[in-house]
N, C-alpha and C positions, 0 to 999 in steps of 0.2 A: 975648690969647686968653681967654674965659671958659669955666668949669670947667663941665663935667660934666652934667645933669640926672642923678635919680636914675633909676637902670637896671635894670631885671626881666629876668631869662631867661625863656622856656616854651617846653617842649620837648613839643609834639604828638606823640602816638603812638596810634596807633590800630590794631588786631587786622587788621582786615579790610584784604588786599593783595592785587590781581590776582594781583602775579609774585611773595609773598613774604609768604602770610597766620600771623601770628602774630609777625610780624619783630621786634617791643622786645623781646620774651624769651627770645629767642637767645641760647644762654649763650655767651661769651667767655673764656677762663681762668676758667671759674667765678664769674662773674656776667651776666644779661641784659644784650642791647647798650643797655638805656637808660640800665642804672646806668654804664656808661663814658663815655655823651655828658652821664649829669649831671655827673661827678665832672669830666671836661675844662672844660665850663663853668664848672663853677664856681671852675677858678681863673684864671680874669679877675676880677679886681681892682676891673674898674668895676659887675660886678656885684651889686646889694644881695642880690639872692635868684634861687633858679634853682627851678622849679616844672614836675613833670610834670603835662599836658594830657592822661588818657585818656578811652575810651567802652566802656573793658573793665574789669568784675570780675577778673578775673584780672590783667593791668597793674597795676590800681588796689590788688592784694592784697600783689604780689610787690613794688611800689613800698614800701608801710607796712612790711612786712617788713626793708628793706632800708633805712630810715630815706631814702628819699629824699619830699621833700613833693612831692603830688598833691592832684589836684582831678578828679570828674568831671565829663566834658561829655557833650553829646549826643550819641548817633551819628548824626543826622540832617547834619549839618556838609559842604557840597558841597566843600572847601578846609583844608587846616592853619592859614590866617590867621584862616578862621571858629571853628576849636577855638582859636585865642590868642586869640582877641579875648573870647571867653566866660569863660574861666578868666580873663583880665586882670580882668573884671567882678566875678569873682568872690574875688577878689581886693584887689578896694577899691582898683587902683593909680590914682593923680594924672594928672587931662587932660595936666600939663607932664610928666611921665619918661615915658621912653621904655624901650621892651617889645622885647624880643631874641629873635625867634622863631628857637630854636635846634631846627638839620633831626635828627629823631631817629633819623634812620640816616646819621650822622656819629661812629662808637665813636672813631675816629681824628681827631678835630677838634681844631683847635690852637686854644687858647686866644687868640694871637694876633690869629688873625681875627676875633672878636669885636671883639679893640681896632680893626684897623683898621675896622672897621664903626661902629662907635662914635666914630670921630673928625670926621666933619663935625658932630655934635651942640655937639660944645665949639667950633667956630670959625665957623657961620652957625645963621640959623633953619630949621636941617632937620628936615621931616617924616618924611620916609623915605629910607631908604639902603639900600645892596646893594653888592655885591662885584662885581670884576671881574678876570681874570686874561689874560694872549696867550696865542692859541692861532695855530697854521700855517694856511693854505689850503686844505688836505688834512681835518685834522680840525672844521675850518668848515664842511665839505662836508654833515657827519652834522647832520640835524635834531631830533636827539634833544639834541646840546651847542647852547643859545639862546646866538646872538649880540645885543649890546649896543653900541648907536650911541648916543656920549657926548660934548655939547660939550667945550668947554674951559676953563668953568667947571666942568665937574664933574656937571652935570646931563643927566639920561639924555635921548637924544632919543625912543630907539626899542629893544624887544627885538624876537627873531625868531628864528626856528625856520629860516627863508632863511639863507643868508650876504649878510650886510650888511656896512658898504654895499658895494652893487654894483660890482669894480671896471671900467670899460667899456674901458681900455687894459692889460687883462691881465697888469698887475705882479704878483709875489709878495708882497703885502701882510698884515702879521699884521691879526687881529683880536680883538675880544674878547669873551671867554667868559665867560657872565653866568653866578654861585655863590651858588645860591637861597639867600642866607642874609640875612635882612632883619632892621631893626630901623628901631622903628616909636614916633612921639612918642603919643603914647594918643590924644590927639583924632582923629588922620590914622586910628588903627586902627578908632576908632569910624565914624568918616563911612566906611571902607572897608563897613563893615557896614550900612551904609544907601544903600548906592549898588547896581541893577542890575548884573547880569554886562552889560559895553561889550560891542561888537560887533567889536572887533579882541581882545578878551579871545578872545569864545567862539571866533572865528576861527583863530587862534593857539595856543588852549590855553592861551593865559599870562596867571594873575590880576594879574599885576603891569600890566599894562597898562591894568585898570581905572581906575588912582591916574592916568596920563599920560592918558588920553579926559577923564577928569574934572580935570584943569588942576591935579591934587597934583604937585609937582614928588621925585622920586627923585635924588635924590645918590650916587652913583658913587664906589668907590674902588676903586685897582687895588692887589692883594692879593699877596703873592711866596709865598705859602703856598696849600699843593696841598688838593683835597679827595680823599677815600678813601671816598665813601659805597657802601652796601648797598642794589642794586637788588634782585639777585636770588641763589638760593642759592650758586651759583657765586665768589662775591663775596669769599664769606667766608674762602679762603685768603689770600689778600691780606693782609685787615684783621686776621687770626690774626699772619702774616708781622709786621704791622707792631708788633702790641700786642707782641707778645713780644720785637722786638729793644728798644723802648724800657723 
C-alpha cells in the first residue's frame, strides 16, 4: 500500500442560503457552526491544514477572530467545488495532494469520515472520491437523499435523485445513499473548473456528475458513520442534542 498524498481541508461557507441565510454563524454552545466543523476536521490526522472558504466580511471577521485560517472568495461561485477550488489556488496547494472539501454544515462531523474518504488515495490512482452509506427502500423513495450505482471495483457508475437501480422484480433491496462529502487530487479539482455544467449535471442538479460525462472516474466508499447536517432552522435541536451529549 503506498502512503498518503499530502491533504488540505476547505470548508466552503457562504452567507447567502434559500432555507438558512446566514447559516456558519450560528452560534452553537457558544461558537458559530463553522468553528465546530473546523475544529472536527481538524482532528483527522491526515490532514496538513484545514482553511475556511468565505464571500462574507462578517464570516471572514468572526473566522480571524476566532483564529480559524480563511480566505476570501468570490460570491459569484455557481457551486461549493467552485469556492474550493479558488481558495485551493489561493493557496498555492500541489497538482499531486489532494483537497477535502469539507460540507460546512456538518457541526457534528466525525473525523472519521474524512479517513474513510481519504483512503482510496493511499491504495489506487484516485482522482476523486465520495462516500456512501445503506439506506431502505422507503427512504430511497425521497429525491432529496441522491442515490449512488457503484461497480465492484469501487468506481461510481451513476448518482441520482431517482431510486437506483431500478428494481423490475420488486425485491426489498437496500441501496445507497451518496454523502456529499468529496475529496479531490488538485489537478481533477482544476479540470472540474474548466469543464461546462454536463447535461445530466444540469438535469439532476448534481455537479458530481460533471467528473462521470467527462470520463473522471469517482471512487466510492461505504462509510458506517452517520451525517447530521444543517439544512434548515429546525435542524438545530438535533445538532445542540448531539454537541452536548459528547
Amino acid at each position: 500500500m503506498s502512503t498518503l498524498p499530502e491533504c488540505h481541508g476547505i470548508i466552503p461557507a457562504r452567507y447567502e442560503s434559500s432555507r438558512f441565510p446566514g447559516k456558519p454563524l450560528v452560534e452553537l454552545l457558544g461558537k458559530p457552526m463553522f468553528w465546530h466543523v473546523w475544529k472536527r476536521a481538524g482532528q483527522c490526522a491526515a490532514l496538513k491544514s484545514v482553511t475556511l472558504a468565505t464571500d462574507d466580511e462578517r464570516i471572514f471577521k468572526a473566522a480571524e477572530n476566532l483564529g480559524v485560517p480563511v480566505v476570501m472568495t468570490s460570491p459569484a461561485h455557481a457551486s461549493g467545488t467552485d469556492r474550493v477550488l479558488e481558495a485551493a489556488r489561493k493557496l498555492g496547494i500541489d497538482t499531486e495532494a489532494v483537497v477535502v472539501n469539507v460540507q460546512g454544515d456538518e457541526p457534528c462531523l466525525e473525523p472519521g469520515m474524512i479517513d474513510d474518504l481519504l483512503k482510496p488515495f493511499g491504495t489506487c490512482r484516485a482522482m476523486v472520491t465520495t462516500l456512501v452509506s445503506t439506506i431502505g427502500p422507503e427512504e430511497a423513495d425521497d429525491p432529496n437523499r441522491v442515490k449512488a450505482v457503484v461497480a465492484s471495483d469501487g468506481r461510481a457508475l451513476y448518482f441520482s435523485r431517482a431510486k437506483v437501480p431500478f428494481d423490475r422484480d420488486g425485491g426489498l433491496h437496500s441501496y445507497y445513499l451518496h454523502i456529499g462529502l468529496y475529496a479531490f487530487r488538485m489537478q481533477a479539482l482544476m479540470r472540474f473548473g474548466e469543464l461546462d455544467p454536463s447535461p445530466l449535471e444540469k438535469r439532476e442538479r448534481l455537479e458530481q456528475l460533471r467528473f462521470l460525462e467527462n470520463g473522471i472516474d469517482i471512487r466510492v466508499t461505504e462509510t458506517a458513520h452517520a451525517c447530521h447536517g444543517v439544512d434548515r432552522p429546525e435542524d438545530l435541536n438535533n445538532i445542540l442534542t448531539i454537541l452536548e451529549r459528547e
